[in-house]
mmCIF file of the N, C-alpha and C atoms, coordinates in Angstrom:
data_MODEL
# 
_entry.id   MODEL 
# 
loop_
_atom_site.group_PDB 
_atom_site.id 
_atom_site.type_symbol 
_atom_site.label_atom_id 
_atom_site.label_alt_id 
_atom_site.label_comp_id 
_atom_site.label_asym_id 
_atom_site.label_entity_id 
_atom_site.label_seq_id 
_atom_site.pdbx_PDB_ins_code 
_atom_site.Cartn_x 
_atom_site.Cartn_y 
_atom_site.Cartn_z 
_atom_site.occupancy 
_atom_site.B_iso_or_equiv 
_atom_site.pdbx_formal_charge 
_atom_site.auth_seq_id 
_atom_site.auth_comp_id 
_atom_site.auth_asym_id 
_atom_site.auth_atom_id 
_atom_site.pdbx_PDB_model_num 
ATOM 1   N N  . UNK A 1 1  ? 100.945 124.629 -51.769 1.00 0.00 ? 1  UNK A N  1 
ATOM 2   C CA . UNK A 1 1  ? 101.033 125.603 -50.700 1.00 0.00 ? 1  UNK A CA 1 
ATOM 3   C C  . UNK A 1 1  ? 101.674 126.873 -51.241 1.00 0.00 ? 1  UNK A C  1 
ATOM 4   N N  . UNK A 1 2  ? 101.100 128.267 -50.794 1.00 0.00 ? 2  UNK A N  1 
ATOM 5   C CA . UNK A 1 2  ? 101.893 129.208 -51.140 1.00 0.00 ? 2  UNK A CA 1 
ATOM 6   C C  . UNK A 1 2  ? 102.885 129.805 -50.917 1.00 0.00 ? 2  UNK A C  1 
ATOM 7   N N  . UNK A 1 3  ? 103.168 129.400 -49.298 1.00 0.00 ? 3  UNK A N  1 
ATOM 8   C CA . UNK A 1 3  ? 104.770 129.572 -48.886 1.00 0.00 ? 3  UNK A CA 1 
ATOM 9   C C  . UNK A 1 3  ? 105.206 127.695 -48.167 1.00 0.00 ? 3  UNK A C  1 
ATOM 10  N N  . UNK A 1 4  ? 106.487 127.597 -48.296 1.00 0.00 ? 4  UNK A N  1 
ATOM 11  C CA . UNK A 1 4  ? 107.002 126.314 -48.209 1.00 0.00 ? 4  UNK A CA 1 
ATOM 12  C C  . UNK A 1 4  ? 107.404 126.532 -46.594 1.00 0.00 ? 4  UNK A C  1 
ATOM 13  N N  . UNK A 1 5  ? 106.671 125.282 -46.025 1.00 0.00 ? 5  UNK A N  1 
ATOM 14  C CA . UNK A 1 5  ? 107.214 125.022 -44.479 1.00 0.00 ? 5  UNK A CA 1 
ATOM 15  C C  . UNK A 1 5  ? 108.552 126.562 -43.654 1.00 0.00 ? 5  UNK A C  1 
ATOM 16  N N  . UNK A 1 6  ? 109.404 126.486 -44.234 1.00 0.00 ? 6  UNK A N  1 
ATOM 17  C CA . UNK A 1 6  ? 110.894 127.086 -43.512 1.00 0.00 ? 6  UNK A CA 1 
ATOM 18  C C  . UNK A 1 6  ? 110.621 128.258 -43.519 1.00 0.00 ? 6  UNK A C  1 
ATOM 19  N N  . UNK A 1 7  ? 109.858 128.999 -44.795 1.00 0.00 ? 7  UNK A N  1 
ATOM 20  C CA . UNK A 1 7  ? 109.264 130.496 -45.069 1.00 0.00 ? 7  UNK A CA 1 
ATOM 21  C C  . UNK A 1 7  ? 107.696 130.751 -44.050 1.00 0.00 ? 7  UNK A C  1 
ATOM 22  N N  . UNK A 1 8  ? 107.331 129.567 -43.800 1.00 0.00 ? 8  UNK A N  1 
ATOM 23  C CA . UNK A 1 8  ? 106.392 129.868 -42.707 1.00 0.00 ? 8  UNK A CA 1 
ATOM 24  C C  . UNK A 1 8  ? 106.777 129.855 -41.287 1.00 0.00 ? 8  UNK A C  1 
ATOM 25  N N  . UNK A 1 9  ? 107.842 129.354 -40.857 1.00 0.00 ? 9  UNK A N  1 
ATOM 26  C CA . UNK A 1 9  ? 108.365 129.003 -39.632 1.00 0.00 ? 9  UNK A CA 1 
ATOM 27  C C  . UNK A 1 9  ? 108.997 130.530 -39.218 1.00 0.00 ? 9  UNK A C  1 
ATOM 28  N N  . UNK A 1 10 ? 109.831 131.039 -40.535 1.00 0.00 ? 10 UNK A N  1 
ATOM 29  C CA . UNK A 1 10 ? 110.677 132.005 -40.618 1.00 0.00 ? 10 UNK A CA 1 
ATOM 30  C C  . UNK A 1 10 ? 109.477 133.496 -39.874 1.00 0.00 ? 10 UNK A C  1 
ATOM 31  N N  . UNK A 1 11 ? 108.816 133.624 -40.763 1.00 0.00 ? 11 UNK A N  1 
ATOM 32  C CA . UNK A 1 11 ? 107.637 134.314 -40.256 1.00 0.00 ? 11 UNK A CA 1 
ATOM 33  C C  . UNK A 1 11 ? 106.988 134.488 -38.850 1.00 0.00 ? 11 UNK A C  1 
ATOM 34  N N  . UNK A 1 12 ? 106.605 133.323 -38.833 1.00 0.00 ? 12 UNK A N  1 
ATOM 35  C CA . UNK A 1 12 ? 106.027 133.299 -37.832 1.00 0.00 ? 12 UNK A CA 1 
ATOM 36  C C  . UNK A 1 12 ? 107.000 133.489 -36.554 1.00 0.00 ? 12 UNK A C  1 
ATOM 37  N N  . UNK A 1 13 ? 108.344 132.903 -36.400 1.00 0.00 ? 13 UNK A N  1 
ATOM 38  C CA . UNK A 1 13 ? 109.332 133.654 -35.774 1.00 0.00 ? 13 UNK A CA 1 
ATOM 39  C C  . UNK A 1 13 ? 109.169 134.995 -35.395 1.00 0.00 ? 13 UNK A C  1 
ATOM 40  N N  . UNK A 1 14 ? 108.807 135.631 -36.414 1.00 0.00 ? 14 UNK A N  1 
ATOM 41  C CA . UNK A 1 14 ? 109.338 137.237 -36.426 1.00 0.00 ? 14 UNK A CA 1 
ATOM 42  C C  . UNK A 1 14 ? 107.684 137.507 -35.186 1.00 0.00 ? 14 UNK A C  1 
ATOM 43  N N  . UNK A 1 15 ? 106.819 136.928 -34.909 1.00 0.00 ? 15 UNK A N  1 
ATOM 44  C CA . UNK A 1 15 ? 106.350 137.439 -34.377 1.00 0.00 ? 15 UNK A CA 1 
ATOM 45  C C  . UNK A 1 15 ? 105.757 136.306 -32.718 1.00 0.00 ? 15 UNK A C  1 
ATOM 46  N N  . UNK A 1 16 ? 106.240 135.622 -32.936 1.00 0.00 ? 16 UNK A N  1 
ATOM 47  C CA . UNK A 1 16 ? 105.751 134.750 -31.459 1.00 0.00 ? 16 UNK A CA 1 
ATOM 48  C C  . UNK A 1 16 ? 107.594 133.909 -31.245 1.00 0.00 ? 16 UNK A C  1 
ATOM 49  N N  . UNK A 1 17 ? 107.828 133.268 -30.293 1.00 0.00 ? 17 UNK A N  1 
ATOM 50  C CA . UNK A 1 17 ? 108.547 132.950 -29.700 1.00 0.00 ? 17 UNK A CA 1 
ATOM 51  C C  . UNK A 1 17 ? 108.150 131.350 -30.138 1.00 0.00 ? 17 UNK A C  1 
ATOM 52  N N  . UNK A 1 18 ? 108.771 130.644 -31.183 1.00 0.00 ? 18 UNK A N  1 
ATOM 53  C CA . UNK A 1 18 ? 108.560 129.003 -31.121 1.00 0.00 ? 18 UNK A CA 1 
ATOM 54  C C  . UNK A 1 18 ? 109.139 128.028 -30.554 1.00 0.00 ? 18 UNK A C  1 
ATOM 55  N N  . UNK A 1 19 ? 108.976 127.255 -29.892 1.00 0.00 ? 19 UNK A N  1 
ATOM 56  C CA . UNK A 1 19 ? 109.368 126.168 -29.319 1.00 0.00 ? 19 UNK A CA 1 
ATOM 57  C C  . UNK A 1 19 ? 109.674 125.040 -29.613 1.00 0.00 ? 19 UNK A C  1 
ATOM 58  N N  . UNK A 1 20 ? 110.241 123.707 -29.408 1.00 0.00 ? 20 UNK A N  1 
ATOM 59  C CA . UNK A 1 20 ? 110.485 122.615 -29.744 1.00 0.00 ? 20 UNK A CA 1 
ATOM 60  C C  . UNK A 1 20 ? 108.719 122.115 -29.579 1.00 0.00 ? 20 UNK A C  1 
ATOM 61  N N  . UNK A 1 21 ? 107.923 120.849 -30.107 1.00 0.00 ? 21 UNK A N  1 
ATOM 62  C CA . UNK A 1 21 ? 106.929 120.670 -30.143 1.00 0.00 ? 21 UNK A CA 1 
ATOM 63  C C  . UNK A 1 21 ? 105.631 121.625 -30.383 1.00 0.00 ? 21 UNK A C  1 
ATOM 64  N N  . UNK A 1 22 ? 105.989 122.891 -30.800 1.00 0.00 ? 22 UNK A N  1 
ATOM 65  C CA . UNK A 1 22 ? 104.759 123.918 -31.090 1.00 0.00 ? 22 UNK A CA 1 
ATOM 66  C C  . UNK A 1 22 ? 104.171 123.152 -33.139 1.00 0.00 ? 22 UNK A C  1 
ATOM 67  N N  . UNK A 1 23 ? 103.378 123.485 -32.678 1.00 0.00 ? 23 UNK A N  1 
ATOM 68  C CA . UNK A 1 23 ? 102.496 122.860 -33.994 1.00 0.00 ? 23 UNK A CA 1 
ATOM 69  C C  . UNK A 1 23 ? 102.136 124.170 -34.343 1.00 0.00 ? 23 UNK A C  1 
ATOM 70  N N  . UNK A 1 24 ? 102.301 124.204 -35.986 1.00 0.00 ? 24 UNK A N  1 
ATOM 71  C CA . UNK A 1 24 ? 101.745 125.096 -36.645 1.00 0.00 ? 24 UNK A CA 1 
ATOM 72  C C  . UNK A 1 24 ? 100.526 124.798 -38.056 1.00 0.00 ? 24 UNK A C  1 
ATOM 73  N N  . UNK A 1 25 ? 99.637  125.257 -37.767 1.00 0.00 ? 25 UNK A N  1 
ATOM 74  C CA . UNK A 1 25 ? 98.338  125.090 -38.730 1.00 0.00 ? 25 UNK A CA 1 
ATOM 75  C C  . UNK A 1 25 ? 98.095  126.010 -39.813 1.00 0.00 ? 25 UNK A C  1 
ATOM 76  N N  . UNK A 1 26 ? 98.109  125.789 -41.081 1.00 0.00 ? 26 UNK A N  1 
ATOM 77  C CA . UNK A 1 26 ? 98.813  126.416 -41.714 1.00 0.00 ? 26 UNK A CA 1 
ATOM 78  C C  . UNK A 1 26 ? 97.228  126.710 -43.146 1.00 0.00 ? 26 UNK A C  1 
ATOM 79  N N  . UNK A 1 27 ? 96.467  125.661 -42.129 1.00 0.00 ? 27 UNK A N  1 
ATOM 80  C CA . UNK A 1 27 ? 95.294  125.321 -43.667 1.00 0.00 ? 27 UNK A CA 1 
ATOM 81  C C  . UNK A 1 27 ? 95.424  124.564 -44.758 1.00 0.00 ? 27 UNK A C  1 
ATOM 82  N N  . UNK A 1 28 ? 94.749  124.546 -45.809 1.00 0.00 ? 28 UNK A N  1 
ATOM 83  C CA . UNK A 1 28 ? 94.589  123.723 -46.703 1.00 0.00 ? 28 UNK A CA 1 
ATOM 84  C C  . UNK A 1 28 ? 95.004  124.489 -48.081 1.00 0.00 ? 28 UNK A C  1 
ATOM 85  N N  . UNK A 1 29 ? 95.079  123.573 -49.034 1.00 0.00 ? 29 UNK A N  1 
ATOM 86  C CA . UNK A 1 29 ? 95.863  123.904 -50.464 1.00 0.00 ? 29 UNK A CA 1 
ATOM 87  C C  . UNK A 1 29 ? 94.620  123.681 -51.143 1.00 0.00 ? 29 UNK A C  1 
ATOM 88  N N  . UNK A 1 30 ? 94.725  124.458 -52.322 1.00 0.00 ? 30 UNK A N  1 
ATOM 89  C CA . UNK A 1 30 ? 93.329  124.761 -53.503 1.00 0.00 ? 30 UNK A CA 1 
ATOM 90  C C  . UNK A 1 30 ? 92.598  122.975 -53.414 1.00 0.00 ? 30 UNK A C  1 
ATOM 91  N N  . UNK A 1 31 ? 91.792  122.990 -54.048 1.00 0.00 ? 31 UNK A N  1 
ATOM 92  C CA . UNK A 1 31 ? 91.029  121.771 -54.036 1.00 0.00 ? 31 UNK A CA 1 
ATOM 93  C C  . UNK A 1 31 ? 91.079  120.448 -52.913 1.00 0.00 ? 31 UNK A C  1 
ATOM 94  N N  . UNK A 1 32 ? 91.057  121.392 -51.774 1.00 0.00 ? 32 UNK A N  1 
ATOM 95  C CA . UNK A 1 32 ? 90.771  120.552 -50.600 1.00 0.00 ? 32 UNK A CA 1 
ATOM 96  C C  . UNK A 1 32 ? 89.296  120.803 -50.135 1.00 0.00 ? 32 UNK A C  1 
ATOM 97  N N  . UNK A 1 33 ? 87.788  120.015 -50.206 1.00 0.00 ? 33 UNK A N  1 
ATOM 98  C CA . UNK A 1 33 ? 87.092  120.578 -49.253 1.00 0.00 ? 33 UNK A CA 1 
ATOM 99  C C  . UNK A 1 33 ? 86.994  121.070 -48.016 1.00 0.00 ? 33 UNK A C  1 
ATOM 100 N N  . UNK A 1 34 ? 85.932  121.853 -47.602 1.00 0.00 ? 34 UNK A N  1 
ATOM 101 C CA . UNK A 1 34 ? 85.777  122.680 -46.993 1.00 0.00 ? 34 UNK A CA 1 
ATOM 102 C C  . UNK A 1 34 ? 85.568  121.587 -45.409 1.00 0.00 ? 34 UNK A C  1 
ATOM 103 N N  . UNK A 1 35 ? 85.910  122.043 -44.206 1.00 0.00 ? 35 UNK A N  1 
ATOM 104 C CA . UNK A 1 35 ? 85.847  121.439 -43.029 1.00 0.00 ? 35 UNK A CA 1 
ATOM 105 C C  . UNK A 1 35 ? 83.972  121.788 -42.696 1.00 0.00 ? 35 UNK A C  1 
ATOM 106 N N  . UNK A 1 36 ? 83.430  120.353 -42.102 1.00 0.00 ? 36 UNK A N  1 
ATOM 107 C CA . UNK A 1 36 ? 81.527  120.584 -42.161 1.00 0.00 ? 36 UNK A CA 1 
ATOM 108 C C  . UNK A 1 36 ? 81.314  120.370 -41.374 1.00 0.00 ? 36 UNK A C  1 
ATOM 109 N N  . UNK A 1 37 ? 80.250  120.369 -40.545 1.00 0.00 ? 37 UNK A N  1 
ATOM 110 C CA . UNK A 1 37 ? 79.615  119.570 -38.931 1.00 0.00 ? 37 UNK A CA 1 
ATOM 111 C C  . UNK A 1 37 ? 80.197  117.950 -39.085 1.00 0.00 ? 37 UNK A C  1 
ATOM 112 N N  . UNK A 1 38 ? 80.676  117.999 -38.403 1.00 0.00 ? 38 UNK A N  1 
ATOM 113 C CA . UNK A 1 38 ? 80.049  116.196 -38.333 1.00 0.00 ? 38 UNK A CA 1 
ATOM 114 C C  . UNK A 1 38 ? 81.619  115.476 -38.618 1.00 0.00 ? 38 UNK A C  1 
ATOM 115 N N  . UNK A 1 39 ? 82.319  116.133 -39.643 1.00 0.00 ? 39 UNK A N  1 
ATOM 116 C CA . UNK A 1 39 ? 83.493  116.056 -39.746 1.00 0.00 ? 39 UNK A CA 1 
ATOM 117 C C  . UNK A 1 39 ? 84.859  115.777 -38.760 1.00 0.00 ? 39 UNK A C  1 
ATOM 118 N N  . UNK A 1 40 ? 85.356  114.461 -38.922 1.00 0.00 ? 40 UNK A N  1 
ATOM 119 C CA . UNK A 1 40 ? 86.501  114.030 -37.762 1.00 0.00 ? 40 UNK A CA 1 
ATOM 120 C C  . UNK A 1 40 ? 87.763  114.770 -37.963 1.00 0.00 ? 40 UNK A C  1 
ATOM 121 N N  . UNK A 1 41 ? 88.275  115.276 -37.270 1.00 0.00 ? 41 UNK A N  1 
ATOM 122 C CA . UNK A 1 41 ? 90.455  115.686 -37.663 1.00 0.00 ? 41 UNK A CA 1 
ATOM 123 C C  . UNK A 1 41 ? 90.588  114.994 -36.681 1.00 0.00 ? 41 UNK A C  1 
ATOM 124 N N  . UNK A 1 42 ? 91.980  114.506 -37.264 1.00 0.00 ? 42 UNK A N  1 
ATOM 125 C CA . UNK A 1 42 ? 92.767  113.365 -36.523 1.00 0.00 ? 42 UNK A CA 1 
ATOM 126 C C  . UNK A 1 42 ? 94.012  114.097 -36.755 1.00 0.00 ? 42 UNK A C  1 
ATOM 127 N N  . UNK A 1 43 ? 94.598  113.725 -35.822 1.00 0.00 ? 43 UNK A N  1 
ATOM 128 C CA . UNK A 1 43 ? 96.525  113.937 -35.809 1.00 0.00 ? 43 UNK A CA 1 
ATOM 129 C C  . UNK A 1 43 ? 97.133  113.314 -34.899 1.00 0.00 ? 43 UNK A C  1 
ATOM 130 N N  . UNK A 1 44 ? 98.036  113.207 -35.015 1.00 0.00 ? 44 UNK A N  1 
ATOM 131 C CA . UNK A 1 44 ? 99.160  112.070 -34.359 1.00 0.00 ? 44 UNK A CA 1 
ATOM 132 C C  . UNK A 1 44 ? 100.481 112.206 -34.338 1.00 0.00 ? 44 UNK A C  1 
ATOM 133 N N  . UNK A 1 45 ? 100.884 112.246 -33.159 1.00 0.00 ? 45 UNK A N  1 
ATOM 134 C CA . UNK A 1 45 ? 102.526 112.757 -33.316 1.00 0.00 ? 45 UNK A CA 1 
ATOM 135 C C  . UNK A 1 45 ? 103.192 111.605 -32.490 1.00 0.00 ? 45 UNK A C  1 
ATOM 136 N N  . UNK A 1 46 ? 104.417 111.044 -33.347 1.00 0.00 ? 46 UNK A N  1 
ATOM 137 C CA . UNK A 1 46 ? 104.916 109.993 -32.473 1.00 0.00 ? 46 UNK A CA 1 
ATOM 138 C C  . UNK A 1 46 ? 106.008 110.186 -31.358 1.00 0.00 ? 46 UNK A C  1 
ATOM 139 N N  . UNK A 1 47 ? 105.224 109.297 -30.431 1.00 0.00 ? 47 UNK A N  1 
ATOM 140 C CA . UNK A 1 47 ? 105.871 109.539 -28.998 1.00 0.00 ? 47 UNK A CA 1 
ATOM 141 C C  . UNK A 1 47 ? 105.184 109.956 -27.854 1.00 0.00 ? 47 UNK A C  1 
ATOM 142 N N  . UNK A 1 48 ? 104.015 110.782 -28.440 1.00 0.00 ? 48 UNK A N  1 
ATOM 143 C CA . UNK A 1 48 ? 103.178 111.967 -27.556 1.00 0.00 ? 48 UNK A CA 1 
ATOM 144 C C  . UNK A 1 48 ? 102.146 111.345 -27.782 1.00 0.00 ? 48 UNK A C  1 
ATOM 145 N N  . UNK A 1 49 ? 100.983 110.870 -29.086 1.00 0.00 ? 49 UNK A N  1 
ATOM 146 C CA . UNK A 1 49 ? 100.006 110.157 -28.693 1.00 0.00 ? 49 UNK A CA 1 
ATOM 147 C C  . UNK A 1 49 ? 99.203  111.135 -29.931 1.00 0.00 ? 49 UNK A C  1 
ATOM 148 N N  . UNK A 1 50 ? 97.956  110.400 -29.823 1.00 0.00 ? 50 UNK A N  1 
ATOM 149 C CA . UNK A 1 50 ? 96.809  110.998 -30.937 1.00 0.00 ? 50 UNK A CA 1 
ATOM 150 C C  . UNK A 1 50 ? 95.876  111.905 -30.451 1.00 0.00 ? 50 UNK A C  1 
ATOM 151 N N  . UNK A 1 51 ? 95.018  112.740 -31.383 1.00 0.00 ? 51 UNK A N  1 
ATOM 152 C CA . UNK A 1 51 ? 93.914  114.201 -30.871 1.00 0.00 ? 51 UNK A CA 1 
ATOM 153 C C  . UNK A 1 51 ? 93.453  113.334 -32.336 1.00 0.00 ? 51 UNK A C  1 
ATOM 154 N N  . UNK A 1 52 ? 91.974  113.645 -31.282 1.00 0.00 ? 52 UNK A N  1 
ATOM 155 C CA . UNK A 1 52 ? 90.575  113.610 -32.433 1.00 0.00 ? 52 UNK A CA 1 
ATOM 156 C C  . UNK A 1 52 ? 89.623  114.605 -31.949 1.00 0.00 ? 52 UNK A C  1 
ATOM 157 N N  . UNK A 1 53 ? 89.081  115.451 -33.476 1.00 0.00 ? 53 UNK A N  1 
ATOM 158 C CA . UNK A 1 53 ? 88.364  116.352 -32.680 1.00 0.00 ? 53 UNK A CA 1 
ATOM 159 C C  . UNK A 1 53 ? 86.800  116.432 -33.810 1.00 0.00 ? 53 UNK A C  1 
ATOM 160 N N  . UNK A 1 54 ? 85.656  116.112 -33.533 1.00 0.00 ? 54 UNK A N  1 
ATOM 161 C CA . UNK A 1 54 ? 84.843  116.645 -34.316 1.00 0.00 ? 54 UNK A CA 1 
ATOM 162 C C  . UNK A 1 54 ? 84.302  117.492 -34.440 1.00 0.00 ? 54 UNK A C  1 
ATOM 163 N N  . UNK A 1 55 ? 83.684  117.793 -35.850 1.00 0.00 ? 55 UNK A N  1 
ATOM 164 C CA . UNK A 1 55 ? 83.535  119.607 -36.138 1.00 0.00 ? 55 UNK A CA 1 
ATOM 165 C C  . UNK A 1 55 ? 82.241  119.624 -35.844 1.00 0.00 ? 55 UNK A C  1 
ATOM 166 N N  . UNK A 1 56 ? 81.926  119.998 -34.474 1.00 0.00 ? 56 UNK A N  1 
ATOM 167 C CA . UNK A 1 56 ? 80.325  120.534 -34.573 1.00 0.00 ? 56 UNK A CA 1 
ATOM 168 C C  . UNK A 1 56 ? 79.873  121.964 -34.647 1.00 0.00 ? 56 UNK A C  1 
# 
């Protein structure tokens, strides 16, 4: 990654108001493929429950 978690939080501070539970998406690091049709994301946060979303 090119900036580390705390330097992205820090940032992004400076321009929106963050909250306890705000999720931040930040993208992918060099040699990750590319997101395609058809493609599942999953995430899961414990306590709150799971999101599945496919890429059409």
């Amino acid at each position: 990654m090119i900036w580390k978690v705390p330097e992205q939080i820090s940032y992004l501070s400076e321009y929106y108001e963050l909250a306890p539970g705000d999720v931040i998406l930040s993208g992918t690091p060099s040699g990750v493929a590319a997101i395609e049709k058809g493609d599942v994301m999953e995430v899961e946060v414990e306590g709150l429950g799971q999101l599945s979303v496919v890429v059409v």
